[in-house]
C-alpha positions as CSV (number, residue, x, y, z in Angstrom):
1,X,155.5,68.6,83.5
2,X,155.2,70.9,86.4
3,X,155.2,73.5,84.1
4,X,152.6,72.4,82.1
5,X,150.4,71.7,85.1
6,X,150.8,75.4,86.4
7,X,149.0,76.6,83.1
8,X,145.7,75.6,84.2
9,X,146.2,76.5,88.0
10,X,147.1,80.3,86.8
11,X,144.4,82.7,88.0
12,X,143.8,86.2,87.3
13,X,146.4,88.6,89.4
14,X,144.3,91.4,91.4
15,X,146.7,93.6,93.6
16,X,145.8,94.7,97.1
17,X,143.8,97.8,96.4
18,X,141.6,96.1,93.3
19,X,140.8,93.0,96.6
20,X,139.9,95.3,98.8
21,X,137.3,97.3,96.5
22,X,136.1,93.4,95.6
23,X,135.8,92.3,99.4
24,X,134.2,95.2,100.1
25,X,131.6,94.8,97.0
26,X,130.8,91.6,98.1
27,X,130.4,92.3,101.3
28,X,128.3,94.8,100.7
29,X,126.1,92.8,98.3
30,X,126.0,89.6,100.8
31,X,124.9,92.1,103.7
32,X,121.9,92.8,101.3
33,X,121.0,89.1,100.4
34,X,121.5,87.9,103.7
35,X,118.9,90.8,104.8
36,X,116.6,90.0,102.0
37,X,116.5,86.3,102.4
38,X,116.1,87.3,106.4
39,X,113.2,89.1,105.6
40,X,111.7,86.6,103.3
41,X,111.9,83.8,106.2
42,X,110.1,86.3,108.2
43,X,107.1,86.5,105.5
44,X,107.2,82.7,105.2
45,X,107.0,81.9,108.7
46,X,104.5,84.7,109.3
47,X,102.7,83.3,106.2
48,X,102.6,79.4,107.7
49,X,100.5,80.6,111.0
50,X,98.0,82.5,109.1
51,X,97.3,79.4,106.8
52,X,96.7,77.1,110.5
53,X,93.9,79.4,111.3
54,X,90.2,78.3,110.4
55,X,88.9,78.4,106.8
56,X,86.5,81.0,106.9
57,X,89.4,83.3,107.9
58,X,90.9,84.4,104.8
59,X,94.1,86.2,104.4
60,X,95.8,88.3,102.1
61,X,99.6,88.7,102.0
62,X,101.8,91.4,100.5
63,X,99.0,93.7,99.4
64,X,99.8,96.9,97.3
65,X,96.9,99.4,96.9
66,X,96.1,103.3,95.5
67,X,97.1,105.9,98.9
68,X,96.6,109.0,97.7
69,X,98.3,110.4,101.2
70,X,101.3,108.5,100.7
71,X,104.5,109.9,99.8
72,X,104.4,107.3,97.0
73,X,100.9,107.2,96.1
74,X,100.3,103.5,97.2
75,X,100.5,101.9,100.7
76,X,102.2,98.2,101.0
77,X,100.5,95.9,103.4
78,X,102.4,92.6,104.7
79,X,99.5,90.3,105.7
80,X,95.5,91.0,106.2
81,X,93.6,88.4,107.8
82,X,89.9,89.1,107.7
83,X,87.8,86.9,110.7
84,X,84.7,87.2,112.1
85,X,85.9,89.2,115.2
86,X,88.2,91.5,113.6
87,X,90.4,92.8,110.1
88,X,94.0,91.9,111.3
89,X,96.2,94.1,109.4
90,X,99.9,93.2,110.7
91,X,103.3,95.3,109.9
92,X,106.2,93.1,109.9
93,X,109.4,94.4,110.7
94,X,113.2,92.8,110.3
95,X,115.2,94.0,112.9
96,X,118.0,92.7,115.2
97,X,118.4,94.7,118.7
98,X,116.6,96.6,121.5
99,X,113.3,98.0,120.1
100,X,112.7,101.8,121.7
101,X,109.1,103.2,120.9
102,X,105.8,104.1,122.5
103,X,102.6,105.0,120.4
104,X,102.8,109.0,120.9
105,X,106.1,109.2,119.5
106,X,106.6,109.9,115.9
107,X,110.0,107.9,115.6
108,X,111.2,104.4,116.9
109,X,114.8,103.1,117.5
110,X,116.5,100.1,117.4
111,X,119.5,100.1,119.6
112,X,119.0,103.8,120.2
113,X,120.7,104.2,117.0
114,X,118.8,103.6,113.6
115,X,115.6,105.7,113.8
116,X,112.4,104.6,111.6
117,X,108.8,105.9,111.7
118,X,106.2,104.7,114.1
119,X,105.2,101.7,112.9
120,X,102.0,102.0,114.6
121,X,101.5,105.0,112.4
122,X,102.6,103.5,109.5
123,X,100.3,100.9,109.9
124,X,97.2,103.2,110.6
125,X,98.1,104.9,107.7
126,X,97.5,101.4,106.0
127,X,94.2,100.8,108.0
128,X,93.1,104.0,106.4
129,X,94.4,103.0,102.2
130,X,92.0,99.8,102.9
131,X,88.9,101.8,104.7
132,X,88.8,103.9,101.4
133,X,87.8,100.4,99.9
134,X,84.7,99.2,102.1
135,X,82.4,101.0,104.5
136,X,83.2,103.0,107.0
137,X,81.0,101.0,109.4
138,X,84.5,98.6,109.6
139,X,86.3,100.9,110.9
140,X,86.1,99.7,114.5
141,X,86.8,95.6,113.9
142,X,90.2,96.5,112.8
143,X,93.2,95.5,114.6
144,X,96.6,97.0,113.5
145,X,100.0,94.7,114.8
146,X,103.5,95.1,114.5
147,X,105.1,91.9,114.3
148,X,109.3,91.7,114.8
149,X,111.7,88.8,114.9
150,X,112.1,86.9,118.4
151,X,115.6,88.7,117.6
152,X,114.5,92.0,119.2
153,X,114.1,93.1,123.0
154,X,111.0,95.4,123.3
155,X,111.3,98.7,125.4
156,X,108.2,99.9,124.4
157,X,104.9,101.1,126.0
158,X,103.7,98.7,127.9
159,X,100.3,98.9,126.4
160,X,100.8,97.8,123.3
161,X,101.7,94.2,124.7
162,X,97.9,94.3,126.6
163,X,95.6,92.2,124.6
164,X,92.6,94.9,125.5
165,X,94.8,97.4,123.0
166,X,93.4,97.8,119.5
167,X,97.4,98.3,118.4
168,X,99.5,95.4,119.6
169,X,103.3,94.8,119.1
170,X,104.2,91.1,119.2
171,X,106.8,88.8,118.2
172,X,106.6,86.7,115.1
173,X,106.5,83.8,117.0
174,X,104.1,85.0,119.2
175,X,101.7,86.5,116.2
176,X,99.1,83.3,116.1
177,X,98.3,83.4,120.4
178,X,97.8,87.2,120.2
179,X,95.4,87.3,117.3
180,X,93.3,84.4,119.0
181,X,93.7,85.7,122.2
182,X,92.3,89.0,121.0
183,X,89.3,87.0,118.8
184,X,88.3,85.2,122.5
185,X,88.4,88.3,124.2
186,X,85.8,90.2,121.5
187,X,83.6,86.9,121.6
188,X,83.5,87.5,125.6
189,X,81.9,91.1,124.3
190,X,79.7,90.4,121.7
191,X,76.9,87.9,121.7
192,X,77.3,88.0,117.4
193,X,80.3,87.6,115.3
194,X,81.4,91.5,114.4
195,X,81.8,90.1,110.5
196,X,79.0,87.8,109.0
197,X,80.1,84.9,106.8
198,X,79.0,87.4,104.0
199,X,80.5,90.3,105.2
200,X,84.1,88.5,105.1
201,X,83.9,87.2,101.5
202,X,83.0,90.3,100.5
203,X,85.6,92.7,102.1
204,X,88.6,90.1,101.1
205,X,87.6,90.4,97.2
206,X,87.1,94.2,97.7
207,X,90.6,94.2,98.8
208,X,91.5,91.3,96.3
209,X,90.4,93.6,93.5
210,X,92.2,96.7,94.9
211,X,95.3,94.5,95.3
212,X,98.3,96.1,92.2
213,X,99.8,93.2,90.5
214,X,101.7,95.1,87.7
215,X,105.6,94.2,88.5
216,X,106.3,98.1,87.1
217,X,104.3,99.8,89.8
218,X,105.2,97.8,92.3
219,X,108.7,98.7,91.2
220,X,108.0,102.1,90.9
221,X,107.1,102.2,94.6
222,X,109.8,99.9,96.1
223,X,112.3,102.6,94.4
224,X,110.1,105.5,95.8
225,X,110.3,103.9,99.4
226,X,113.8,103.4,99.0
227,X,114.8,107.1,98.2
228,X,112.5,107.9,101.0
229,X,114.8,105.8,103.1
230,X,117.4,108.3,102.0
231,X,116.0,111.3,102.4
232,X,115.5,109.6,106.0
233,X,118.9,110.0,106.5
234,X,120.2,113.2,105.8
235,X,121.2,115.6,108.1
236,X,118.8,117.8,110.3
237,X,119.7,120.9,107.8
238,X,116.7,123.4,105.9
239,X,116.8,122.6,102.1
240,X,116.8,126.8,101.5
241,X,118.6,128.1,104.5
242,X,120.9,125.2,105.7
243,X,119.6,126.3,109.2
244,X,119.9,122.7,111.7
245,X,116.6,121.8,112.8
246,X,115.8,119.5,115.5
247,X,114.9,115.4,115.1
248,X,111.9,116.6,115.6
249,X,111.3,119.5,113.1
250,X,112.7,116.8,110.6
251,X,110.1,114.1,111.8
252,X,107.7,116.3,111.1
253,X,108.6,117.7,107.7
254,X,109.2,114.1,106.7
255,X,106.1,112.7,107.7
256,X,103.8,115.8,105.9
257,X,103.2,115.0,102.9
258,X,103.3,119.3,101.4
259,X,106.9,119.2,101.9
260,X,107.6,116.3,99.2
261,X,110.5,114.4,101.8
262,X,112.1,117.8,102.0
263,X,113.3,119.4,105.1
264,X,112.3,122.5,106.3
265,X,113.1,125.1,109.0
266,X,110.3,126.6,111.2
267,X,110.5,129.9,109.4
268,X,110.5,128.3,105.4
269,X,107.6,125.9,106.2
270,X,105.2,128.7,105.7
271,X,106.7,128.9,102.5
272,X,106.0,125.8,100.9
């Protein structure tokens, strides 16, 4: 009878070496649904404040639209809220440590370890996809911000927490008081709204309209960003020379886009 009962408890036998590999898979693929379901929380909650705000502030979330001065061809934008003191376009960003930036420098770091862009330029690079879109007369009502979890310690410039900046860094938690914070302080300049009741319908379906819902672009630039991500990371070397550049030869080479995400020494860039 035992015997019998032992049939259906048999399992499949994997030795050490094929567990490992497995553990290892799976950890590897949990790390990356936990980040992504991280990051969708983030969008959610970000998403929840921006519905709370008045009715005649509309709001557009996860906005893909043509860049021609992207690497990719398109710029990604989180969340654009359009009121009638300002064109909040906001950057969100899912990180877990000490933040490290200031708005002259061309790369950020979290924990003084993993490097990314400037999100501030990153963003005004996004300001500028949407400007192409409308008239240039907007150009001053925008606002860019930078929104991280409450799970991050800022060491940043202590500027970008001043609500007189134009380009604010803020907590997600925190994203709702700075954007009305910053709407009160522009109705304490201006005796008009900046944006007439007109002026906001029409930018949001000039953006609506510019917004890419085809699932096979916006796959096509998800996989761009992601071997950008890459490229990112290799080492501070000159694709003809092998030379070692500095971080911030690299920086610089990445963020151009003549040099395709290629890396470059002084001497080969006037090559290209």
């Amino acid at each position: 009878m035992f015997q019998f009962m032992n049939i259906f408890r048999k399992e499949k036998k994997v030795d050490v070496t094929e567990k490992q590999e497995l553990s290892h898979f799976t950890s590897d693929k949990s790390k990356e649904k936990v980040a992504a379901r991280k990051g969708e929380i983030g969008e959610y909650k970000i998403d929840i404040q921006l519905s709370q705000f008045p009715k005649n502030y509309l709001y557009i979330n996860d906005l893909l639209v043509r860049n021609s001065k992207s690497l990719s061809g398109y710029s990604q934008i989180d969340h654009v809220i359009i009121t009638p003191y300002g064109i909040f376009v906001i950057e969100t960003k899912n990180y877990q440590g000490t933040v490290y930036g200031g708005k002259d420098r061309k790369t950020w770091s979290v924990n003084g370890k993993f490097k990314m862009m400037n999100p501030l330029n990153q963003n005004y690079g996004h300001i500028k996809a949407l400007l192409h879109y409308i008239d240039k007369k907007y150009e001053q009502v925008f606002v860019s911000i930078i929104s991280f979890t409450k799970r991050c310690t800022f060491k940043i410039d202590s500027e970008l927490r001043k609500i007189s900046s134009d380009e604010l860094v803020v907590y997600d938690v925190e994203l709702t008081e700075f954007i009305n914070r910053k709407i009160a302080v522009r109705k304490l300049q201006h005796e008009e709204p900046l944006l007439k009741h007109e002026d906001i319908a029409t930018i949001y379906n000039v953006f609506l309209s510019a917004n890419i819902t085809d699932t096979i672009i916006r796959e096509e630039h998800k996989l761009s960003i992601q071997k950008q991500v890459k490229v990112n990371e290799v080492n501070n070397t000159c694709v003809i020379c092998n030379k070692q550049v500095s971080e911030k030869v690299k920086s610089y080479c990445l963020s151009n886009k003549k040099f395709k995400g290629k890396v470059y020494c002084y001497n080969h860039q006037n090559m290209v």
